[in-house]
N, C-alpha and C positions, 0 to 999 in steps of 0.2 A: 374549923370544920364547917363546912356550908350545908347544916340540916337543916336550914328552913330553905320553903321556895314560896312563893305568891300564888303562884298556879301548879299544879299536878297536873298532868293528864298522861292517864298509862294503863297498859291494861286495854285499849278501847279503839272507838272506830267510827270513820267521819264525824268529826269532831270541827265544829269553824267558831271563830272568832270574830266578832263582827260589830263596829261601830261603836267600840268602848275605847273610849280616856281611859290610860293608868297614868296614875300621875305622881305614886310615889309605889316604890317597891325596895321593902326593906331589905331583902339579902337575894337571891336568885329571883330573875323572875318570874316568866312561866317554862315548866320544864317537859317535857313531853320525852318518854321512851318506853319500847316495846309497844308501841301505837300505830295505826294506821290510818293513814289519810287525813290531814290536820290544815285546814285553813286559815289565816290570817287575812282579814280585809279590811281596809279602812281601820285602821287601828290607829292609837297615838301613846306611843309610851313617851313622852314628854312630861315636864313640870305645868303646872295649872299658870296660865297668862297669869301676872298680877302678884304670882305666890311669894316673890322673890327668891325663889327658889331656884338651881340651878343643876342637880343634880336631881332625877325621877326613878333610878336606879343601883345600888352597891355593887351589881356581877353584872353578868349577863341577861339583856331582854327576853330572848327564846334562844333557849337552848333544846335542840331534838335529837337524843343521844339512842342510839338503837334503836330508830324506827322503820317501817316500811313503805309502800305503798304511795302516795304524791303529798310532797309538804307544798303548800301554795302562802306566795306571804307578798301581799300586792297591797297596792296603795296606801300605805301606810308612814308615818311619822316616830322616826326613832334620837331622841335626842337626850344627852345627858346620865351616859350610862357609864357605872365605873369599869365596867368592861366591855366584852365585845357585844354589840347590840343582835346579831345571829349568828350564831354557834351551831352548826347542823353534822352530825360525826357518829362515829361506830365508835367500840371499845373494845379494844386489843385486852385479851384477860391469858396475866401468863398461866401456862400448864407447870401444873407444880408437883406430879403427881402421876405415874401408873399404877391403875391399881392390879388391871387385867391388859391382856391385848386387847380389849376394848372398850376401857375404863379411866377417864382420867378423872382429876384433880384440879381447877383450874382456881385461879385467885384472881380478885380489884386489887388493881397495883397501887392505881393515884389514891391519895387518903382523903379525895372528896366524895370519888367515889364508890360507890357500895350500897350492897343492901339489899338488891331488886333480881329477880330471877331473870337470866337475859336469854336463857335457852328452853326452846318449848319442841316436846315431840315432833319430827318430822321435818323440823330446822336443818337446812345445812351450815357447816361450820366449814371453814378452812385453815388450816395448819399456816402459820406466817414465819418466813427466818425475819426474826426483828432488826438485825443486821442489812439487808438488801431490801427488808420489805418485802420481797417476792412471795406470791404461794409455793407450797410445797405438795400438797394433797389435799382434799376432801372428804368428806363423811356427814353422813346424816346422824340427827342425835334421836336417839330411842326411848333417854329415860335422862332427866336433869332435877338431881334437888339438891336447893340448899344443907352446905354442912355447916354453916355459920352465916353470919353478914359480909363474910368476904370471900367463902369458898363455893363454890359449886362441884361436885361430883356426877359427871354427866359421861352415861354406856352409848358408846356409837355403834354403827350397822357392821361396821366393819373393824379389824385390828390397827391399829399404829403400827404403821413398817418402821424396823429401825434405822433405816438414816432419816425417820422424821423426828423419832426420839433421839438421838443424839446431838439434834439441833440446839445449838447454846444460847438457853434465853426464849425456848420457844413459845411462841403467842397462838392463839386463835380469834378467829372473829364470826359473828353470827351473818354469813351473807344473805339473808332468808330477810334480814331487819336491815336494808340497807334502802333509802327512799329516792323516789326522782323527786327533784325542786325546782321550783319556779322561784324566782323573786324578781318582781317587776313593780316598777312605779311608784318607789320607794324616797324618802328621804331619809339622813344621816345626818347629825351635826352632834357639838361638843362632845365627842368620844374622845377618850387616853388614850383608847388602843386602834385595836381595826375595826372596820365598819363591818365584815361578811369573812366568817370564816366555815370551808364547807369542803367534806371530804365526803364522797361517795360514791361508789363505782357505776348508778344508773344515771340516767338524765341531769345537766342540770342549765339552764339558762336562767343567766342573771343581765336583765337588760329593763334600759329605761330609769335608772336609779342617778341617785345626787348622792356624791356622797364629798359635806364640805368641811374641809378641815381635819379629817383623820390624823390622831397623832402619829399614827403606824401606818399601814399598807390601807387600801381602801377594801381591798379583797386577797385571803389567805387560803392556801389549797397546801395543806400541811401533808398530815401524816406519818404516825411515830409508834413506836414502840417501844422504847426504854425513857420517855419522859411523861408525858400528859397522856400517856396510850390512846392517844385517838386513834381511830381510823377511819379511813381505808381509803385505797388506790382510786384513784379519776379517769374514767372510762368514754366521759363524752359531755364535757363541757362549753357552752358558749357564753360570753363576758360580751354585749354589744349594747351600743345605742347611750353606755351609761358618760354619765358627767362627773369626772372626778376633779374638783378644787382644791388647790393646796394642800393633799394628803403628805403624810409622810413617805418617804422612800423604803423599797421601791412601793410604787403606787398597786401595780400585781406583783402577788409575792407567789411561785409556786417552788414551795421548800420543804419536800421530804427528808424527814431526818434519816435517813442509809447513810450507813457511813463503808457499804462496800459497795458497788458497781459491778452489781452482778445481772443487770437489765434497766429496763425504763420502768420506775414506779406508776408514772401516769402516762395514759394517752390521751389522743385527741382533745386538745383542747385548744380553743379558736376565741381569739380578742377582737374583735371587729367594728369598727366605725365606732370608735369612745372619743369620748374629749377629754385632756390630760393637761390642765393648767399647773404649770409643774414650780416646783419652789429650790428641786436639786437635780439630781443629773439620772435619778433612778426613777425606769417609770415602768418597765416591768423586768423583773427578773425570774426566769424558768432553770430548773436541776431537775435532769431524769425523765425528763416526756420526751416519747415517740409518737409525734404529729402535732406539731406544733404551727399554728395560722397565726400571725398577724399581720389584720392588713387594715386600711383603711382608715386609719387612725390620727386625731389630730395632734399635735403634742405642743403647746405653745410654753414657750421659755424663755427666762428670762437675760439667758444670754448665748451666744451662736455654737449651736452644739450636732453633731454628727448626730446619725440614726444610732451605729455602733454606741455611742456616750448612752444612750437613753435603755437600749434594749441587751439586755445580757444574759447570755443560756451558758449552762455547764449543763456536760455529757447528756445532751439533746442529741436526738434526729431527726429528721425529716424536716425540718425548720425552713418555713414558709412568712420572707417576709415582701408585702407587696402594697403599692401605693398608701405610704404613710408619710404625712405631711409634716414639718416640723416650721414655726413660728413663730419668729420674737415677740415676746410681750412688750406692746407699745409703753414704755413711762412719760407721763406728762409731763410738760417744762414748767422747769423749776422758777 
């Protein structure tokens, strides 16, 4: 159970960070939800030059799990984390529960999470089939309190039609708590996992970033509901200008867990002018977006590989791919 964090910030608003060294963090480390407007500038979550140290981190760097409003997270240094160094997402909380036609019950699924009120007056909410991911309806919430550390009993404006209750497994998510992000001019090194992983349905451009040596993907655009209940759907993202080194495959990962094909989980989303020094044959792979860009891309490798090898969509549309360059990596003579 991950009850300790390094940082808290929740509850609050315009909030920046700014030209502090962290140089060890014992279990999470700053965690930011139901907050608005959060900056990160110049920042270094790294080990101290000298310390011998190689690890500055146990979880995650910043994690921002139900907020709103613009998270900004620029020029900064993330190195040495045992998890993903940004973590930005909503939380799918299943309905467990009618009380009234306008009364649910809803519960924290993951058993990290928990504890914190994620629904406030005048919130919308939306009904989710965790199945397709899809919305199904809307509602404003009127009245939300705690019935324990892991339930919420929250009265909306309007009743629950029943084919949204007899949805199997049904979820909600607070779209009112959902933020635009910027992340720009960033570095990445010695992470396990990914360097950026980021679900949100407003704004998001991630450009100008290094990220070297990811063991995993360098950027994840998930989305789930019967595992880590993150959420939520991708409505208008752009990935450009960044420099991925020897990350793991694929390098973009956009992987909604739906396991029916009942629409496209995400949209628009556009990879543009990246550099991709590649080590296997994955270097971005898409499931479930309608409007999907890439273009302009350089991909250098290390041995003679078609476009089709590098780039793979399942049940995509609109798929847009235009002047992307591919490169043998020169090896020195032996």
């Amino acid at each position: 159970i991950r009850d300790q964090a390094c940082g808290l910030i929740q509850f609050s608003k315009n909030v920046t960070l700014e030209n502090l060294h962290l140089d060890f963090l014992g279990n999470f480390g700053i965690v930011g939800q139901m907050s608005e407007n959060i900056t990160y500038r110049n920042m270094a979550f790294e080990p101290e030059a000298g310390s011998g140290r190689t690890c500055a981190g146990f979880a995650d760097f910043v994690q921002m799990s139900g907020c709103k409003g613009k998270i900004s997270i620029e020029n900064s240094r993330f190195s040495g984390a045992h998890d993903d160094p940004i973590n930005i997402h909503g939380t799918h909380l299943a309905v467990t529960e009618f009380l009234a036609p306008n009364q649910i019950v809803v519960k924290y699924m993951h058993h990290q999470t928990y504890g914190f009120q994620s629904f406030l007056p005048g919130n919308t909410i939306e009904f989710i089939d965790p199945h397709s991911l899809l919305s199904l309806s809307s509602a404003k919430v009127k009245k939300a309190e705690m019935k324990n550390e892991r339930e919420i009993t929250i009265t909306l404006d309007k009743p629950v039609t029943s084919k949204v209750k007899e949805t199997e497994g049904l979820v909600i998510e607070n779209v009112t708590y959902t933020p635009e992000v910027e992340i720009r001019g960033n570095y990445f090194s010695r992470i396990p996992t990914r360097g950026i992983l980021v679900s949100t349905r407003r704004k998001v451009i991630i450009e100008d970033n290094t990220f070297f040596r990811m063991q995993m993907s360098g950027i994840l655009i998930a989305d789930d509901a019967r595992s880590w209940f993150e959420s939520g759907m991708a409505r208008d993202v752009t990935i450009r200008n960044n420099d991925f080194i020897e990350c793991g495959s694929p390098v973009i990962f956009i992987a909604p867990e739906n396991d029916r094909n009942e629409g496209y989980v995400h949209r628009n989303i556009t990879i543009d002018n990246n550099r991709f020094r590649l080590t296997g044959t994955d270097a971005i792979s898409a499931k479930s977006v309608d409007g999907l860009q890439i273009t302009n891309n350089l991909f250098l490798t290390p041995k003679v590989l078609k476009i089709e090898d590098l780039i793979k969509t399942q049940e995509c549309k609109d798929v847009t791919e235009n002047g992307n360059i591919i490169e043998p990596i020169s090896r020195p003579r032996q």
